[in-house]
C-alpha positions as CSV (number, residue, x, y, z in Angstrom):
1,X,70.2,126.4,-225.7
2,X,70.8,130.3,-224.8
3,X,74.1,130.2,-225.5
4,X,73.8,128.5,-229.1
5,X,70.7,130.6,-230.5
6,X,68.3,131.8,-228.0
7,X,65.5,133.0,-230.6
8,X,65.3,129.2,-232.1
9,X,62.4,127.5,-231.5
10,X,63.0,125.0,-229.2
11,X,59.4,123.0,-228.2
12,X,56.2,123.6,-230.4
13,X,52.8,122.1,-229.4
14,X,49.9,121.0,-231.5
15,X,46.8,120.8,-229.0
16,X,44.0,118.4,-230.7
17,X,43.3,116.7,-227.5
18,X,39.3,117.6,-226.1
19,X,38.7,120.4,-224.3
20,X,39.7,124.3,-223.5
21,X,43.1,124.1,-225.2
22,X,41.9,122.2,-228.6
23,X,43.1,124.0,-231.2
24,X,46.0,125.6,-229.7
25,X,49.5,126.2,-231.2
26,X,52.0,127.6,-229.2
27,X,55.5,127.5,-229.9
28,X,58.7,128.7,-227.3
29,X,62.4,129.9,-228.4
30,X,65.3,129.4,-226.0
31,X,64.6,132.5,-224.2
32,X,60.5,132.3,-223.3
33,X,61.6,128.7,-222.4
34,X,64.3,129.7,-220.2
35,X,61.6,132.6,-218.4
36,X,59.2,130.2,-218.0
37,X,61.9,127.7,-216.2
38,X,63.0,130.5,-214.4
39,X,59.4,131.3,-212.5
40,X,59.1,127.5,-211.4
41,X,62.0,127.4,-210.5
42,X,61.4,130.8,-208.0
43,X,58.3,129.2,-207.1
44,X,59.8,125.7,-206.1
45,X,63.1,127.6,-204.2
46,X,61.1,130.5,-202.3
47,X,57.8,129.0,-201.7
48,X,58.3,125.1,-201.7
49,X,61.3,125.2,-200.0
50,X,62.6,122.6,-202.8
51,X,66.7,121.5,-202.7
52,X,68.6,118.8,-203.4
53,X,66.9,115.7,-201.8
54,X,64.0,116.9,-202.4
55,X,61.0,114.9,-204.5
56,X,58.5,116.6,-206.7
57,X,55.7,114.5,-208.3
58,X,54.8,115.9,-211.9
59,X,51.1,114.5,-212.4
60,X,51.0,115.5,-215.6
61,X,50.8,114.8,-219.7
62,X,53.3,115.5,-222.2
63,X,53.0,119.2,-222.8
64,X,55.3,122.1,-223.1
65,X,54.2,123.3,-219.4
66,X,55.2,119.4,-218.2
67,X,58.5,120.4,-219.7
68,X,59.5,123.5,-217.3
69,X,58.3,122.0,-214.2
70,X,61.2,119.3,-214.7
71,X,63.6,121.1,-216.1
72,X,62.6,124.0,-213.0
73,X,62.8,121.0,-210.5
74,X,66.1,120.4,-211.8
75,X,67.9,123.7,-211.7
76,X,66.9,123.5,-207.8
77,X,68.3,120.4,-207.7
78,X,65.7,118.1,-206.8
79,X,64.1,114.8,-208.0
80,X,61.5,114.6,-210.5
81,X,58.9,111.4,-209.9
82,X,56.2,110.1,-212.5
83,X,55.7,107.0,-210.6
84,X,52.1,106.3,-210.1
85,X,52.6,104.6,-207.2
86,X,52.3,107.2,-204.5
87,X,54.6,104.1,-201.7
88,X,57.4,104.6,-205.0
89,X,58.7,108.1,-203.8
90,X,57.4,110.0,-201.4
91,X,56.7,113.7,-202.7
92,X,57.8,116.9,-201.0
93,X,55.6,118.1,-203.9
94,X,52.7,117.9,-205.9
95,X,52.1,119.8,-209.3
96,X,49.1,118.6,-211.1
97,X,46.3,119.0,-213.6
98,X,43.7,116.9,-211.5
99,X,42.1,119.3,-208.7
100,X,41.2,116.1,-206.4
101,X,44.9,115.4,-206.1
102,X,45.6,118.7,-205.8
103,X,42.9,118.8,-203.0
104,X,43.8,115.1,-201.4
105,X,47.4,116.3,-201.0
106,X,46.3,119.8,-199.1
107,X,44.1,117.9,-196.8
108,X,46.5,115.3,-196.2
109,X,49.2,118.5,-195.3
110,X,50.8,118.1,-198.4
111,X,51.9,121.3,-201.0
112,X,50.4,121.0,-204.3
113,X,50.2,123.5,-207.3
114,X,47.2,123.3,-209.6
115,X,48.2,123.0,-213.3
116,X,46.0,124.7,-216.2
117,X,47.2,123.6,-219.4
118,X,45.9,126.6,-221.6
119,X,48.3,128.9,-223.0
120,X,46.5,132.1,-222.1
121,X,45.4,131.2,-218.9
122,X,45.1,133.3,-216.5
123,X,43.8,131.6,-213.3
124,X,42.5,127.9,-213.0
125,X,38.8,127.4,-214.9
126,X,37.8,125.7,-211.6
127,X,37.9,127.2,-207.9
128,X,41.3,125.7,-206.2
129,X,41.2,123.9,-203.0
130,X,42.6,125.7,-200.0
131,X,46.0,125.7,-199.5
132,X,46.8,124.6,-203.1
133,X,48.8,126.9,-205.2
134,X,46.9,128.2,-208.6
135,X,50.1,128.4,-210.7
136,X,47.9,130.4,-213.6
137,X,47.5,133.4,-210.8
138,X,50.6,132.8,-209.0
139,X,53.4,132.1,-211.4
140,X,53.8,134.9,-213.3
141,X,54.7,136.9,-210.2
142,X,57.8,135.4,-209.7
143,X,61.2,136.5,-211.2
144,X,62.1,135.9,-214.3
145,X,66.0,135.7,-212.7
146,X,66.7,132.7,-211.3
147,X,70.0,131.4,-208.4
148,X,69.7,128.4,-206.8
149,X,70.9,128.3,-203.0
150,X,72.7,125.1,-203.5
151,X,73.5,122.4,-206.2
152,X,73.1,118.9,-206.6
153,X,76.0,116.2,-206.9
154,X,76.4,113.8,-210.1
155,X,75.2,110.7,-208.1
156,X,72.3,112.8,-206.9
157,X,68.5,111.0,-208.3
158,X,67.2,113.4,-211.1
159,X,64.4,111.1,-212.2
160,X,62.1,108.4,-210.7
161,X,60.1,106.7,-213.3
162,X,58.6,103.2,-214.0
163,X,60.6,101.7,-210.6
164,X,63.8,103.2,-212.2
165,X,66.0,105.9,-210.8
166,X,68.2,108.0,-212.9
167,X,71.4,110.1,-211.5
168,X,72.0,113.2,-212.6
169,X,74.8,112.3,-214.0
170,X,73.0,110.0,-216.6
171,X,70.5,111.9,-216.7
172,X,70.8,114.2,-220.4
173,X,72.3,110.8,-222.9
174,X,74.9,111.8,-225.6
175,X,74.4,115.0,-227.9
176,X,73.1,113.1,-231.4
177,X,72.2,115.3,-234.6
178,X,70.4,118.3,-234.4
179,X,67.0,118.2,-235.9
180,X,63.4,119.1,-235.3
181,X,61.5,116.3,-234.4
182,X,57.9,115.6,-234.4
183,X,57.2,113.5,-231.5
184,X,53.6,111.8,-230.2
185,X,54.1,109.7,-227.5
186,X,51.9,109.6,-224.5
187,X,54.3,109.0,-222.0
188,X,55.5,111.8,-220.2
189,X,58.8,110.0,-219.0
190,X,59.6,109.2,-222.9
191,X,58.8,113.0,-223.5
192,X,61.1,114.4,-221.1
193,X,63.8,112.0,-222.1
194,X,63.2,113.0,-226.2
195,X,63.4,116.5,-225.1
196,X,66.2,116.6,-222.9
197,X,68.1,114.4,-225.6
198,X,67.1,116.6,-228.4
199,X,67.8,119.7,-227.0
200,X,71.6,118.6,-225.8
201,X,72.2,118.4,-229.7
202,X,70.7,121.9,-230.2
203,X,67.6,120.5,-231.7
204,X,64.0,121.3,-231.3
205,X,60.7,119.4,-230.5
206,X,57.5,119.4,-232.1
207,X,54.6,117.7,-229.7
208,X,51.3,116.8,-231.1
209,X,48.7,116.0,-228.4
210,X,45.7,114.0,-229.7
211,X,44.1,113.5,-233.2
212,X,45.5,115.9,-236.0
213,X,43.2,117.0,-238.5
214,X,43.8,115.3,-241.7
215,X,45.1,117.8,-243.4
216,X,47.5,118.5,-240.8
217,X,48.3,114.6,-240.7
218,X,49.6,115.4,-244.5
219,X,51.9,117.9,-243.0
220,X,55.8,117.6,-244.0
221,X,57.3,118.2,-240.6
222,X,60.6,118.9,-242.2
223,X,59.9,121.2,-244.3
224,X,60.6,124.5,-241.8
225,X,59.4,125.7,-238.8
226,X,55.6,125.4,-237.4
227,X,53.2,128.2,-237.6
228,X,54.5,130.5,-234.6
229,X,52.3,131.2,-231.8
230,X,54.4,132.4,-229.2
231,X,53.5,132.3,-225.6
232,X,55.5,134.7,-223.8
233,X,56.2,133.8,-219.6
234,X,54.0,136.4,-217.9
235,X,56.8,138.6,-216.8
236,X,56.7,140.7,-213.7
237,X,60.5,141.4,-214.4
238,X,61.8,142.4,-217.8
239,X,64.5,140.2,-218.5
240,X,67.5,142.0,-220.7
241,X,70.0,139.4,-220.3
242,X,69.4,136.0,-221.2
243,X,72.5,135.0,-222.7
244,X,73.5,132.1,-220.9
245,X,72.6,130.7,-217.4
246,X,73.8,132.0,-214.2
247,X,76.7,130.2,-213.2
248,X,77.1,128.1,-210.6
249,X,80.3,130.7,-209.3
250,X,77.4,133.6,-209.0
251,X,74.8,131.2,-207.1
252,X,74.1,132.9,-203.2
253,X,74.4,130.1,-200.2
254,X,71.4,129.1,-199.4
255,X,69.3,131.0,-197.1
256,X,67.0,130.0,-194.4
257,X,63.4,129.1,-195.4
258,X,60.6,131.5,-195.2
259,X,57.6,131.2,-194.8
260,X,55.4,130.2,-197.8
261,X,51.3,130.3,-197.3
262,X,51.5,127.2,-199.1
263,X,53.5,125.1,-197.0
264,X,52.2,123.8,-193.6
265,X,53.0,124.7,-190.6
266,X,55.8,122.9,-188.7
């Protein structure tokens, strides 16, 4: 997607769903996409400790924040899991919306990162259990630069979902026609796999969460692009050069974990 046109919008959400972010409109090109990947990803390498082998539970809706958690979780190399079941995959990992979990995997000595779905957030609208991460505070701190210490083979799990494990290998299906899409599904495994589909034929997503407005509902959404709201990654490092992805020749070896204050102690 940088390489092709980095400035296209590539995901815009329509929040209609109840609650702080009703109403919102946010819409992400290539690049502000590719910053926000960029700081989960950081956040997953330096303080989770995340690799290949590794499995991190995304506990959350279909939404534009849902979408750079996986595809962060995937340029370290680990497994994405949706499964509700928490005996289906056991998680290295928890990023969620729902403070409990967040606070049943701390006291259970599990990571967990607490999600705020608002655009503009700046820290979570509810205090954060100890030992869980408050990605609204935390994650614009990291580097908008990203290397991963190591990278994951073809036959390597990319996605757990619905009893189902997919390889990375199979993981992005076929490039099809490039088009924006309005999609308003539910599911977050048929989101990521719309996305990912869409955006290996250079397309671009449209998300609507909940009830539209009527007049909204009367809304062409082929006629051009969405009213832009953009939503730039809180950047603690200006990015200049965001023409393609680091390559895989340029990534370091990995190096030996430090220590995170949100990991427990061995």
């Amino acid at each position: 997607m940088l390489r092709s046109d980095s400035a296209k919008p590539r995901i815009t959400t329509y929040d209609d769903t109840e609650g702080p972010t009703r109403g919102e409109r946010i819409e992400l090109s290539a690049r502000v996409l590719g910053n926000w990947v960029n700081k989960a990803a950081n956040v997953l390498q330096d303080e989770f400790d995340i690799a290949p082998g590794s499995v991190v539970r995304l506990d959350l809706p279909p939404h534009w924040r849902t979408a750079y958690w996986a595809l962060a979780t995937w340029s370290v190399g680990g497994t994405v899991s949706l499964g509700l079941d928490s005996a289906e995959e056991a998680a290295d990992l928890l990023v969620t919306t729902d403070r409990e979990a967040a606070a049943a995997a701390a006291t259970a000595g599990s990571p967990a990162v607490l999600v705020t779905l608002a655009g503009l957030a700046r820290s979570a609208s509810t205090p954060v259990p100890q030992g869980v991460m408050d990605e609204a505070k935390e994650l614009s701190t990291h580097g908008d630069q990203f290397a991963a210490w190591e990278e994951p083979s073809d036959d390597d799990t990319a996605l757990v979902a619905g009893g189902e494990r997919t390889a990375y290998a199979d993981l992005v299906a076929p490039a099809g026609t490039a088009e924006r899409r309005h999609l308003t599904m539910t599911d977050t495994t048929d989101f990521l796999r719309a996305c990912l589909a869409l955006w290996a034929a250079d397309g671009s997503v449209v998300l609507s969460r909940g009830e539209a407005p009527a007049r909204r509902r009367r809304t062409s959404w082929r006629r051009g692009p969405a009213p832009r709201v953009r939503c730039r990654a809180q950047s603690s490092e200006v990015s200049r050069s965001a023409s393609r992805w680091p390559s895989r020749s340029a990534w370091p070896r990995r190096r030996s974990r430090r220590a995170s204050p949100w990991t427990a102690p061995p």
